[in-house]
Residue, then its C-alpha position, 0 to 999 in steps of 0.5 A: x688348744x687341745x691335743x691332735x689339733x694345728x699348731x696355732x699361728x704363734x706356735x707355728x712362728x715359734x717353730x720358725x725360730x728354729x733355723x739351719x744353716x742349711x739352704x735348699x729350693x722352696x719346692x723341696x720344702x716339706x708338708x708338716x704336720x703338728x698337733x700341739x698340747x698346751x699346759x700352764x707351764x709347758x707345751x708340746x708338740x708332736x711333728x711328723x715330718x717327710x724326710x726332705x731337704x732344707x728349705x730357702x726360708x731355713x727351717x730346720x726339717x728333721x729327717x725322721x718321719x715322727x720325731x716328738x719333743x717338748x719346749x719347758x718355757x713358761x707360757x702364761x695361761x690367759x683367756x681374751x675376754x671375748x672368748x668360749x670357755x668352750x670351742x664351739x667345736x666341743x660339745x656334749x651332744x650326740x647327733x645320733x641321740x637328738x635324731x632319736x629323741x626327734x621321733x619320739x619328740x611329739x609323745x612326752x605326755x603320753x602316760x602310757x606311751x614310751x616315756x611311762x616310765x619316766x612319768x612313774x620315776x617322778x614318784x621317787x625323782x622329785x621328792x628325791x629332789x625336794x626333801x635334799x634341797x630342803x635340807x639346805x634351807x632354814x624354813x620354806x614356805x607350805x604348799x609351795x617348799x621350793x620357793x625362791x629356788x632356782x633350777x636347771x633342768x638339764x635334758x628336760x625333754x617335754x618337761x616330765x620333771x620341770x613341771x612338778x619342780x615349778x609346781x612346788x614353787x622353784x623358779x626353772x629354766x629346761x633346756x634342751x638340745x632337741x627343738x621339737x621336745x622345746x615345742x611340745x614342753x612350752x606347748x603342755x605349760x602353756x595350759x597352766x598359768x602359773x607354770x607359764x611364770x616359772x618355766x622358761x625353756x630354752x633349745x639349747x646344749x649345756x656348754x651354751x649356757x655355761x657362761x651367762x649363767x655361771x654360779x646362777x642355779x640353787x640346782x642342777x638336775x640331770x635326769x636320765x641323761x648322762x648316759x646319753x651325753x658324748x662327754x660326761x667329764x665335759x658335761x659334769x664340768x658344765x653343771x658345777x660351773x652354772x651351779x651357785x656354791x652349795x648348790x646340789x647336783x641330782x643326777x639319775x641314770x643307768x650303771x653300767x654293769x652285764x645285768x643292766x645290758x641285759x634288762x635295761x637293753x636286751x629285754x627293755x628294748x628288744x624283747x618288752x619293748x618298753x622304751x625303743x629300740x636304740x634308746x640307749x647305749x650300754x658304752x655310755x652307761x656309767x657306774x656309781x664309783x666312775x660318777x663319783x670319781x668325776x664329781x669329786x674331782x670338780x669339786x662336788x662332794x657326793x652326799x647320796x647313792x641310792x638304787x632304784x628298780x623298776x617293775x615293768x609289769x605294775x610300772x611303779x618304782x621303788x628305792x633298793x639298796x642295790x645299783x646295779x640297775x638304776x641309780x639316784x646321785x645327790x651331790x653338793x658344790x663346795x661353798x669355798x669352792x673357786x674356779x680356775x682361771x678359765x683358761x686353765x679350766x679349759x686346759x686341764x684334761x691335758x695336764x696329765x697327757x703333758x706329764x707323760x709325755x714330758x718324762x718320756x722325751x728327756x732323750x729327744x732334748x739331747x739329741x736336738x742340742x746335738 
């Protein structure tokens, strides 16, 4: 449970232990209101409490507005069987970017449209892609490299990128949160028979499929999406779990630095035109050294870094040493890598939260005991 959330009904009979000698009517019984933080071997609470009289049912009420204290018992962590690793309340979608790329849903294969760029991209996107995932192979097959391969495609859109990975052999499944882009990519592979036997596609968010296909991808590819999710540490937590041991992780994005506001907003989208206006949100850029930070500590370790430029006037790409810009990232899942137990994975964000708090409370300890 995370933090900021009610008290659970155990919790909430664990608070009722507590109790007074003192006695006072039921209509005086004062409203609680709790948030609750939970770790491996501690929980937390944080009461705000009106001041008020003692209750018949002899629950201790502090007369402090907010009082915060932390109970060190150990606590098993523990997982019911038919339980998300997820609440269903937590995702990585953002409502206000399914409503933009709804609009533009009907416009993915148009090659001078809006999405130009990203068709140019796969000059560099999908080699990128093919020639990593070939160096962990020992042979392939010619004409058809990634055969026998299984890929994800995380934000897939129309299927710009998942069909030129089915083409060169792999096995993909897109997913996307945004029904119409489903349409219109089952739609544009339903020309090709063979494409039609690689690629499956599924309306769907990431954290949905976390479970049934866990350890079941060769690759993950997120390609001009992280900055578009509404939490990226969630998000990448999602790729590494669906991901085989060894796998790789390719991830494509915009660095959040002035000059990519200035050229990736300002004149993309309010002076060229070149993608539309609300596109993209310079908060949710993310730079190389954060997604680095992200990816190692869930266990993915970052084999490449590359820079990549646009020109708008040819509308080609090409490689640069520099990331300022956009960016290509290629990392690999370790292959002795285990997953904490589920429970622990979900509760992990909060260990941290819990230690501070833990060292700040020592003085609210004693003056319970009093």
């Amino acid at each position: 449970m995370l933090g900021g959330r009610k008290l659970s009904t155990s919790g909430s009979r664990f608070l009722g232990a507590h109790r007074s000698a003192f006695r006072g009517t039921q209509a005086d019984c004062p409203r609680l209101t709790t948030s609750a933080a939970y770790s491996k071997n501690q929980l937390s609470w944080t009461l705000q409490i009106k001041p008020s009289v003692f209750s018949e049912y002899r629950i201790m009420c502090f007369k402090s507005y907010s009082m915060t204290f932390a109970c060190l018992n150990r606590m098993k962590s523990y997982r019911l069987p038919w339980t998300r690793l997820y609440s269903t309340s937590r995702t990585t979608v953002d409502s206000s970017e399914v409503k933009t790329f709804l609009a533009l849903a009907h416009r993915w294969w148009d090659e001078q449209g809006v999405y130009a760029p990203l068709h140019s991209m796969n000059d560099l996107r999908v080699p990128f892609i093919r020639d990593n995932l070939l160096k962990t192979v020992a042979d392939h097959q010619p004409g058809k490299p990634l055969s026998g391969m299984k890929i994800l495609d995380v934000g897939c859109g129309g299927g710009l990128l998942t069909e030129p990975l089915g083409r060169l052999g792999a096995s993909v499944i897109g997913i996307d949160p945004v029904d119409e882009n489903i349409k219109t990519a089952q739609h544009h592979k339903s020309f090709d028979p063979v494409l039609d036997k690689r690629i499956e596609y599924r309306a769907c968010s990431l954290e949905k499929i976390v479970e049934e296909t866990a350890e079941t991808f060769d690759a993950v590819v997120a390609s001009e999406v992280v900055e578009h999710v509404l939490d990226l540490e969630m998000f990448i937590q999602c790729c590494c779990q669906v991901l085989k041991p060894g796998g790789s992780l390719f991830i494509t994005t915009i660095n959040k630095t002035q000059l990519s506001y200035a050229l990736g907003i300002v004149f993309s989208e309010q002076i060229a035109g070149i993608v539309p206006k609300g596109t993209h949100t310079w908060e949710k850029f993310v730079s190389p050294e954060k997604l680095e930070s992200i990816l190692e500590s869930n266990g993915l370790s970052v084999q490449t870094v590359a820079g990549m430029l646009y020109n708008p006037f040819s509308g080609y790409w090409r490689w640069s040493e520099n990331t300022s810009l956009n960016y290509a990232a290629h990392a690999l899942k370790s292959s002795m890598q285990k997953h904490p137990a589920p429970a622990e994975f979900a509760l992990k964000e909060e260990t941290e939260e819990l230690r501070i708090e833990t060292s700040t409370n020592s003085g609210v300890h004693e003056a319970l005991k009093k």
